[in-house]
PDB file of N, CA, C and O in Angstrom:
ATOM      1  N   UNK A   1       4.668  -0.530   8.105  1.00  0.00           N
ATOM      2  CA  UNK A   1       4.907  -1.604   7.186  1.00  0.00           C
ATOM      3  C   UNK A   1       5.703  -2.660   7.925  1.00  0.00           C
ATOM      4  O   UNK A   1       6.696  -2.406   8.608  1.00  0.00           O
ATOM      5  N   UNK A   2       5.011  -4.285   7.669  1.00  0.00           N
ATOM      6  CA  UNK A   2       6.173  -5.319   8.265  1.00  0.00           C
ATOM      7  C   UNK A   2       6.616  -6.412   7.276  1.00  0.00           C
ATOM      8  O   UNK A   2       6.254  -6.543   6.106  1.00  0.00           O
ATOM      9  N   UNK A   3       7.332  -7.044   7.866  1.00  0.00           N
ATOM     10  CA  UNK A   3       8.055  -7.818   6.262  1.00  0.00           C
ATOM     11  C   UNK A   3       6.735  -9.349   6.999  1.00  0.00           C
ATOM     12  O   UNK A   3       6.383  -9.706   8.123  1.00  0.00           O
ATOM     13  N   UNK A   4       6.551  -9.617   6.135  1.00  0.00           N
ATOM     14  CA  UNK A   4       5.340 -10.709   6.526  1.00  0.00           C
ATOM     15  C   UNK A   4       6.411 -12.124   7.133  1.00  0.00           C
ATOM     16  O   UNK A   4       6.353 -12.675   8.232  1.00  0.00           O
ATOM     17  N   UNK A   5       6.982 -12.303   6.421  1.00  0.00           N
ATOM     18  CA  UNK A   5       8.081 -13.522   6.938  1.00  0.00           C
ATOM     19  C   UNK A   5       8.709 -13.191   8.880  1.00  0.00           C
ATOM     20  O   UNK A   5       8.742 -13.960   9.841  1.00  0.00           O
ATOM     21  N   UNK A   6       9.016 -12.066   8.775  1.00  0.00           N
ATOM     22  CA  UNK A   6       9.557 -11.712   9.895  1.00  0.00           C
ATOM     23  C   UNK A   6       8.758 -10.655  11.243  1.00  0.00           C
ATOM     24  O   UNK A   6       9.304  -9.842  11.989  1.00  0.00           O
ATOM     25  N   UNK A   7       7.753 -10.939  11.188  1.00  0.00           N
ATOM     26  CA  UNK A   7       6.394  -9.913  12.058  1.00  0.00           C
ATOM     27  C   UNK A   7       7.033  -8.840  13.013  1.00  0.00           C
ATOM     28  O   UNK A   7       6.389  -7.799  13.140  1.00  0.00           O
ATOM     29  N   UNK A   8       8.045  -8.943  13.600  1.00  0.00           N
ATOM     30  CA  UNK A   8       8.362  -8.481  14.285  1.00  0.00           C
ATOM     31  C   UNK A   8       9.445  -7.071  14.070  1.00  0.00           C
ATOM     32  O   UNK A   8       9.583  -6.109  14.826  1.00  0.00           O
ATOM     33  N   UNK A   9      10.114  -7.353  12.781  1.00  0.00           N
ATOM     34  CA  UNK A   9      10.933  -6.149  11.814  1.00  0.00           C
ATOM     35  C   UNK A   9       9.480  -5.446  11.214  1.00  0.00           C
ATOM     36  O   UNK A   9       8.633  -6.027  10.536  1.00  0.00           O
ATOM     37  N   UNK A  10       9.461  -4.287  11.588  1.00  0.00           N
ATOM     38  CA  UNK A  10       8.645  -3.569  10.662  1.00  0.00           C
ATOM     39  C   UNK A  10       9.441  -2.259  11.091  1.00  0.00           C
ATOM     40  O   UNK A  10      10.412  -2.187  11.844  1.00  0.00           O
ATOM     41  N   UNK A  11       8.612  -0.990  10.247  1.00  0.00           N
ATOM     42  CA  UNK A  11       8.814   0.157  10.124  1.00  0.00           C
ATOM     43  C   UNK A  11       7.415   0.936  10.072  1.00  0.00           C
ATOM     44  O   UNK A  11       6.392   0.541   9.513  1.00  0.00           O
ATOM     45  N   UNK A  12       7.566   1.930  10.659  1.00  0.00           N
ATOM     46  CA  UNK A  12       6.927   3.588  10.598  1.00  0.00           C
ATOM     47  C   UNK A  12       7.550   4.530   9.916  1.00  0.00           C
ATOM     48  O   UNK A  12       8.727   4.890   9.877  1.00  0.00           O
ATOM     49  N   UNK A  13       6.038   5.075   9.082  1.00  0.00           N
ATOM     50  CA  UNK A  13       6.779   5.849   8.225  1.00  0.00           C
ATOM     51  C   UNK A  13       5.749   7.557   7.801  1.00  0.00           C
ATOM     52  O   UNK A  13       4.923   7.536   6.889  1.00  0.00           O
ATOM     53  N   UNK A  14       5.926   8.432   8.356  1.00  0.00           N
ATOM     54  CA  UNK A  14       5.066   9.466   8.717  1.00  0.00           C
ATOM     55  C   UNK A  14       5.486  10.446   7.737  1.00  0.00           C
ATOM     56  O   UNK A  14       6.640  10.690   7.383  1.00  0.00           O
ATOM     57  N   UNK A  15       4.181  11.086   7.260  1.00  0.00           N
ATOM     58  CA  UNK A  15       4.932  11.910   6.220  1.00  0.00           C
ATOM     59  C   UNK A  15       4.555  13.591   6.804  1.00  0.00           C
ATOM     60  O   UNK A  15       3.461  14.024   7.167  1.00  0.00           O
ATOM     61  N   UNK A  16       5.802  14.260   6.740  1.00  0.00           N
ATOM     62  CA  UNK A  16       5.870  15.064   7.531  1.00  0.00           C
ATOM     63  C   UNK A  16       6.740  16.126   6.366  1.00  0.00           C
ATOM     64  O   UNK A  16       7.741  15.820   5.717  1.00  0.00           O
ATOM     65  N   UNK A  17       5.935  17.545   6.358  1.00  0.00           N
ATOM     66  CA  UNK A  17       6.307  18.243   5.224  1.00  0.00           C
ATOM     67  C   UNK A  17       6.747  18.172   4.125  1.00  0.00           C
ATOM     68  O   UNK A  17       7.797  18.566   3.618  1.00  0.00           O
ATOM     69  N   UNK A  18       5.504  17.402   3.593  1.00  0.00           N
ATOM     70  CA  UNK A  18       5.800  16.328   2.444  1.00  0.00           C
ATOM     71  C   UNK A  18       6.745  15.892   1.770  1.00  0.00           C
ATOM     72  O   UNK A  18       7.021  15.956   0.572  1.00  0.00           O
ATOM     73  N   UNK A  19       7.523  15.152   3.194  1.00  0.00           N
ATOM     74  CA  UNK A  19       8.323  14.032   2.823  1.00  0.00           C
ATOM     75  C   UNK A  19       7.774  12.964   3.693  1.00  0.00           C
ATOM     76  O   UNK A  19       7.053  13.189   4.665  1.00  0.00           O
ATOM     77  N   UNK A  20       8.177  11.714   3.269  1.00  0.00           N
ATOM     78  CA  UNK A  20       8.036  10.607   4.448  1.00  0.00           C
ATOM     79  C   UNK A  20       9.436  10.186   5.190  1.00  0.00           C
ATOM     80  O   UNK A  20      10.493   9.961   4.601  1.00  0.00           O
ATOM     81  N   UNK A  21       9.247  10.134   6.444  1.00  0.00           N
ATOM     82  CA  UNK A  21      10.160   9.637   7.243  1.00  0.00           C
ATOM     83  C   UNK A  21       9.792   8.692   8.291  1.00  0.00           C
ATOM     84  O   UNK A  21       8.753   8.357   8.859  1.00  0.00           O
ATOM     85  N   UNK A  22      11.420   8.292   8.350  1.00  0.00           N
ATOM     86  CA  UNK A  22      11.067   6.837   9.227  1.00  0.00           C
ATOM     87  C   UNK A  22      10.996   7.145  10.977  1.00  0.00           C
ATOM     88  O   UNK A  22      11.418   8.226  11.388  1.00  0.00           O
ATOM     89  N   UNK A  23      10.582   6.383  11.698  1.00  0.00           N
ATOM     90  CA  UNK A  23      10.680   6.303  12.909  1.00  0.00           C
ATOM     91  C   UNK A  23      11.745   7.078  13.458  1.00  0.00           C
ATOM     92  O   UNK A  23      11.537   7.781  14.447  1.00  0.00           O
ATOM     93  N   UNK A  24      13.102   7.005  12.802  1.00  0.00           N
ATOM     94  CA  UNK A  24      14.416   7.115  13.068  1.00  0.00           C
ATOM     95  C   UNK A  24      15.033   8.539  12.824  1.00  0.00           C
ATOM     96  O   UNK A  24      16.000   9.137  13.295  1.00  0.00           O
ATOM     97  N   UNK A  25      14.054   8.836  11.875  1.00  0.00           N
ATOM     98  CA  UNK A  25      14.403  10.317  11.823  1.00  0.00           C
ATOM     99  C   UNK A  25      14.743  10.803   9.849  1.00  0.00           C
ATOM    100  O   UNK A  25      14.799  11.963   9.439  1.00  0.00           O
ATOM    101  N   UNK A  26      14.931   9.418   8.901  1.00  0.00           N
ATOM    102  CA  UNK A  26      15.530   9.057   8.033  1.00  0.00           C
ATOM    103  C   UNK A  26      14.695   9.696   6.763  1.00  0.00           C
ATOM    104  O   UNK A  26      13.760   8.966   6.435  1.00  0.00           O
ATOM    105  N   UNK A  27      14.807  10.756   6.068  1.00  0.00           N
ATOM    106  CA  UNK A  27      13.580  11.424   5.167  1.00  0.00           C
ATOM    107  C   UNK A  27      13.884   9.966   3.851  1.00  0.00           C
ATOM    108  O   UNK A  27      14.998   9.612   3.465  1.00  0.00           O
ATOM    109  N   UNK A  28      12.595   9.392   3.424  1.00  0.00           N
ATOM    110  CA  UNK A  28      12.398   8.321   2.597  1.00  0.00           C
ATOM    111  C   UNK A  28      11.944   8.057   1.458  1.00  0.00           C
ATOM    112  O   UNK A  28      11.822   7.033   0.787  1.00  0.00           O
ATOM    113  N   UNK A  29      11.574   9.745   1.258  1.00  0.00           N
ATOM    114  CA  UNK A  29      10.833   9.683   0.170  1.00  0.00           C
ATOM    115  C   UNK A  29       9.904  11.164   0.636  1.00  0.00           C
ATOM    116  O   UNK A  29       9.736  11.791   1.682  1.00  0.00           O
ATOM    117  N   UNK A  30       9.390  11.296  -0.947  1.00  0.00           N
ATOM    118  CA  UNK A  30       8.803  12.503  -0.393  1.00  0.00           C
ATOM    119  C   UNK A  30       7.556  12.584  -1.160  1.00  0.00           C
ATOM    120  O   UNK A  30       7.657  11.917  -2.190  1.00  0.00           O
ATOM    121  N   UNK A  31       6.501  13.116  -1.044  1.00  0.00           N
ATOM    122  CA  UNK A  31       4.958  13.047  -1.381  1.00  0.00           C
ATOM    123  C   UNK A  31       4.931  13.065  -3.048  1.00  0.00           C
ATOM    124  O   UNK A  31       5.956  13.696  -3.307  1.00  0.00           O
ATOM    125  N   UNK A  32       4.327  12.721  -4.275  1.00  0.00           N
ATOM    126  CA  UNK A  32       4.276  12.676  -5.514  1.00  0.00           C
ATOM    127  C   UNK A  32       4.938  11.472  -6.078  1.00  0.00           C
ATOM    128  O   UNK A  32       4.821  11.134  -7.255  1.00  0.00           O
ATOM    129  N   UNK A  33       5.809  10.688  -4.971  1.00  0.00           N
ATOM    130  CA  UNK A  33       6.813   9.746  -5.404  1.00  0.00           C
ATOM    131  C   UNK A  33       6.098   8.600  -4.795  1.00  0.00           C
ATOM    132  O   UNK A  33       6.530   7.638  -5.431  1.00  0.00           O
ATOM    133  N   UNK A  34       5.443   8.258  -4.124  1.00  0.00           N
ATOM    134  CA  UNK A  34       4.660   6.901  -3.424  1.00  0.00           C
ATOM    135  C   UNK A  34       5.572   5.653  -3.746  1.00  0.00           C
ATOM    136  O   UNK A  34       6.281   4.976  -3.002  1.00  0.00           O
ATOM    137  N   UNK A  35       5.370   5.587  -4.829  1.00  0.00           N
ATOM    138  CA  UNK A  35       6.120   4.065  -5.884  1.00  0.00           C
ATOM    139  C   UNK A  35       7.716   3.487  -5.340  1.00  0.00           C
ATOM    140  O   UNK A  35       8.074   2.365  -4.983  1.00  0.00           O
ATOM    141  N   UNK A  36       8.529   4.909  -5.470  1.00  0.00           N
ATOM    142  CA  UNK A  36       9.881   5.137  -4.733  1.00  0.00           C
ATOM    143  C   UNK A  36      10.110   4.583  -3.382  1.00  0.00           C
ATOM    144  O   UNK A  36      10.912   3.690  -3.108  1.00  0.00           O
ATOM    145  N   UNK A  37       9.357   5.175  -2.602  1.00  0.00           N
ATOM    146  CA  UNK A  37       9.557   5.569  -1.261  1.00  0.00           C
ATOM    147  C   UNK A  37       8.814   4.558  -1.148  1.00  0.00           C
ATOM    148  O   UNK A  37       8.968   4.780   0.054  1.00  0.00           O
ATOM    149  N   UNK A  38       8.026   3.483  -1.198  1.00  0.00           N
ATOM    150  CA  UNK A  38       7.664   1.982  -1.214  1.00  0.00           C
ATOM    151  C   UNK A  38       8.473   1.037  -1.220  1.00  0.00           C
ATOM    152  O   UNK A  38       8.671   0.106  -0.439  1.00  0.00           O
ATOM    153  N   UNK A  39       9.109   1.473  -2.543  1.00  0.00           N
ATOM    154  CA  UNK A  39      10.305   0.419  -2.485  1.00  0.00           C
ATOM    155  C   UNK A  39      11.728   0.406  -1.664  1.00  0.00           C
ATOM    156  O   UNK A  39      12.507  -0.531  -1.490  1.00  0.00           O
ATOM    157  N   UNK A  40      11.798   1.794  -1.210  1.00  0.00           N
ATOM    158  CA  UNK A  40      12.652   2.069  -0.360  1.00  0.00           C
ATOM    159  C   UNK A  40      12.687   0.848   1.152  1.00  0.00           C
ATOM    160  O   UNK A  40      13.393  -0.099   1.498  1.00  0.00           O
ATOM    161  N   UNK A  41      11.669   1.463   1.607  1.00  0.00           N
ATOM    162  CA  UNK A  41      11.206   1.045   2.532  1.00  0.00           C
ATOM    163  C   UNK A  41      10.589  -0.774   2.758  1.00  0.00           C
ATOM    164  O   UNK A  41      10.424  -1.302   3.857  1.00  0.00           O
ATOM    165  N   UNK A  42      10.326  -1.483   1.326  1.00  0.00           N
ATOM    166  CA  UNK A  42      10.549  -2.980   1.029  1.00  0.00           C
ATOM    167  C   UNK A  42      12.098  -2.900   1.204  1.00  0.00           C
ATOM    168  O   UNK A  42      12.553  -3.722   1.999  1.00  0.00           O
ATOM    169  N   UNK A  43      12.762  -2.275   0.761  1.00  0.00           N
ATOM    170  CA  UNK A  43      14.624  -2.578   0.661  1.00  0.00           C
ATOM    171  C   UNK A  43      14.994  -2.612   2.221  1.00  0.00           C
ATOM    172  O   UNK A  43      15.968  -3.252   2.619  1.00  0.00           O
ATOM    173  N   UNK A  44      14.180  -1.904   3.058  1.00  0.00           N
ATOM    174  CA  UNK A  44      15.020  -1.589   4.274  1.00  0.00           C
ATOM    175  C   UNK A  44      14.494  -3.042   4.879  1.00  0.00           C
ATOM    176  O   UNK A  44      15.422  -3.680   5.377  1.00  0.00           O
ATOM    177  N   UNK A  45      13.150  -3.730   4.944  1.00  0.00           N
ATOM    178  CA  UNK A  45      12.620  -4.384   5.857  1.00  0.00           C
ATOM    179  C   UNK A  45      12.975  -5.972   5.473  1.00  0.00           C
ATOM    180  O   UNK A  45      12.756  -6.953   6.184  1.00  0.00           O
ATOM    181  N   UNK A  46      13.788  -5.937   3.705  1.00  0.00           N
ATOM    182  CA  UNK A  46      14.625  -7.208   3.026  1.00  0.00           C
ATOM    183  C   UNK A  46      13.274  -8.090   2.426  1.00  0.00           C
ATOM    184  O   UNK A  46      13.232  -9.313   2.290  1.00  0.00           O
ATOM    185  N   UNK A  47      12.397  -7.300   2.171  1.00  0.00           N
ATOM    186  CA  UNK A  47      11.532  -7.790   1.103  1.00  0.00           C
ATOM    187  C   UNK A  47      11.302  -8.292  -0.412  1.00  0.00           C
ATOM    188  O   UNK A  47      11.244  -7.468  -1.324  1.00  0.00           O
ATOM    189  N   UNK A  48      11.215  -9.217  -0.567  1.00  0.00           N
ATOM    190  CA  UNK A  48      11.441  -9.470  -1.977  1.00  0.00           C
ATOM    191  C   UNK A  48      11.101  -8.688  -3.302  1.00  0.00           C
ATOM    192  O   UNK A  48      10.003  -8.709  -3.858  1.00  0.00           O
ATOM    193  N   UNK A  49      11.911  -8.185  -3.605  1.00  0.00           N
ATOM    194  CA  UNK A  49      11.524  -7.460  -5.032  1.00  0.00           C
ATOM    195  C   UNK A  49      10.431  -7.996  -5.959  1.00  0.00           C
ATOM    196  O   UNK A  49      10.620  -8.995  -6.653  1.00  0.00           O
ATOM    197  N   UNK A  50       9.385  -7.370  -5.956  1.00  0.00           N
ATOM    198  CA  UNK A  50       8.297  -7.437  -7.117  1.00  0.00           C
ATOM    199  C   UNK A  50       8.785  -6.644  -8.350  1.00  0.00           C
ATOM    200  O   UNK A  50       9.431  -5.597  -8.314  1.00  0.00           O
ATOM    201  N   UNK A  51       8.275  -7.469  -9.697  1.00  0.00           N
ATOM    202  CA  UNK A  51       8.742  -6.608 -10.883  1.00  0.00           C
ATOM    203  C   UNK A  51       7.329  -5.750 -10.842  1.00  0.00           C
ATOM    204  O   UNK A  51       6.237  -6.207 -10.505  1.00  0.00           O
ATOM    205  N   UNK A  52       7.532  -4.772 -11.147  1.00  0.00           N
ATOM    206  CA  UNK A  52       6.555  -3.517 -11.421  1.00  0.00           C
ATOM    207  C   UNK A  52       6.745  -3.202 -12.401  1.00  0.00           C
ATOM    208  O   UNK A  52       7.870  -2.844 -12.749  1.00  0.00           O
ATOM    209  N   UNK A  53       5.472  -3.224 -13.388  1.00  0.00           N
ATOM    210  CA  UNK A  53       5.758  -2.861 -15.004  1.00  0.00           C
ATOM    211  C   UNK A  53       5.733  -1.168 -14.585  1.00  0.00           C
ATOM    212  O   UNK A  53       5.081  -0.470 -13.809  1.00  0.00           O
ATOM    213  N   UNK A  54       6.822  -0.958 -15.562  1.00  0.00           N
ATOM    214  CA  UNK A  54       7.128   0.486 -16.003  1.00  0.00           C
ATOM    215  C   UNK A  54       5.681   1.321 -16.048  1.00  0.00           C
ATOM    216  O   UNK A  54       4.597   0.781 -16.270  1.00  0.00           O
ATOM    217  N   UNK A  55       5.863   2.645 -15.811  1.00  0.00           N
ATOM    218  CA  UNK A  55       4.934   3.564 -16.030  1.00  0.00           C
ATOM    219  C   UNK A  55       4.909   4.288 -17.493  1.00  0.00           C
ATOM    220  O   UNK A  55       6.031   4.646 -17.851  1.00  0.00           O
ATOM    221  N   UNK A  56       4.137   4.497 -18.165  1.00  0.00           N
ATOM    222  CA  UNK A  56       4.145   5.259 -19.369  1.00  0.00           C
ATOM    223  C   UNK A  56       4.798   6.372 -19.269  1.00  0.00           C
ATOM    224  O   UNK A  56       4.360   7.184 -18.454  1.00  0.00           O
ATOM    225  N   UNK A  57       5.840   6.677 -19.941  1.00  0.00           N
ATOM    226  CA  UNK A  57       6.637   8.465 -20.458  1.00  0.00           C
ATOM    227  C   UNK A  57       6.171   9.199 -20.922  1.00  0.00           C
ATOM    228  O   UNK A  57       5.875   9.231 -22.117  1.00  0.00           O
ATOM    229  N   UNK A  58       5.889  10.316 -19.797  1.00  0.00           N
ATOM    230  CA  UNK A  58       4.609  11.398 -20.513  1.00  0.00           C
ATOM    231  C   UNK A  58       5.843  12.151 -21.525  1.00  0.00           C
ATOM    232  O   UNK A  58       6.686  12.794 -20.900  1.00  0.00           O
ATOM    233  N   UNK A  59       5.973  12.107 -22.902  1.00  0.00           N
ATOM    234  CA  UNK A  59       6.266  12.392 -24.240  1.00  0.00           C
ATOM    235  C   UNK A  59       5.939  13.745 -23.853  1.00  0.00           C
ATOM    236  O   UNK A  59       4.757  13.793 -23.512  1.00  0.00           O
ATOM    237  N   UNK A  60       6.673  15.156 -23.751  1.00  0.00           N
ATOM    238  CA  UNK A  60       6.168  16.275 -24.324  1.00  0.00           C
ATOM    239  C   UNK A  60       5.731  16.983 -25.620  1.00  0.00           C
ATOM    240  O   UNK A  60       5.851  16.318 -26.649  1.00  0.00           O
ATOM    241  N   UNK A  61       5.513  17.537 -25.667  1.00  0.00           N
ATOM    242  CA  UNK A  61       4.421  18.222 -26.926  1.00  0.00           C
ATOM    243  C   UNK A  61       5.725  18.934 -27.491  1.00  0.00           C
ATOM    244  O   UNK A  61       6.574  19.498 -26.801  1.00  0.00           O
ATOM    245  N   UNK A  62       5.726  18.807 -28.860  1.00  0.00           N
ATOM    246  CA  UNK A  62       6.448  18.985 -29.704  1.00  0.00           C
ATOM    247  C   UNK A  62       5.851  20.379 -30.606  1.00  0.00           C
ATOM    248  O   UNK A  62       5.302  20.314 -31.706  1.00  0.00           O
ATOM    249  N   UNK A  63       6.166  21.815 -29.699  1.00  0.00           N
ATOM    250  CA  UNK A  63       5.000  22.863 -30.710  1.00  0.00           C
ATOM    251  C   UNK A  63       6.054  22.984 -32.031  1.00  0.00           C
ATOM    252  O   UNK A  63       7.275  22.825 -31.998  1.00  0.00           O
ATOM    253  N   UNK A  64       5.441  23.225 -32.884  1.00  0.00           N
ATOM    254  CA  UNK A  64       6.192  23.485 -33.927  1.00  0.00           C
ATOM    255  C   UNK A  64       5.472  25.421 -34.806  1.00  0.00           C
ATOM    256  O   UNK A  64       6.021  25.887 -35.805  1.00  0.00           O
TER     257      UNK A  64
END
């Protein structure tokens, strides 16, 4: 990933026993989380925050 303004700041990010980590050694997130560990990694490279509409709340089942 590179910050488009700045070509030359980017990051690697390998996912390795399902977690992702950086170049550096830095665990960033870990597999099931994509969304997270995206934004992580926009935070590190000083990318502008996109609003991301919320995900729906899976509501559990109410047995009665």
């Amino acid at each position: 990933m590179a910050n488009p303004l700045h070509p030359g700041l980017g990051e690697t990010v390998t996912a390795y026993g399902g977690r992702y980590v950086t170049d550096y050694g830095y665990e960033i997130g870990e597999h099931g989380d994509e969304l997270a560990t995206a934004e992580r990694v926009a935070y590190l490279l000083g990318l502008p925050r996109v609003s991301i509409p919320q995900q729906p709340t899976p509501w559990p089942e109410v047995v009665r």
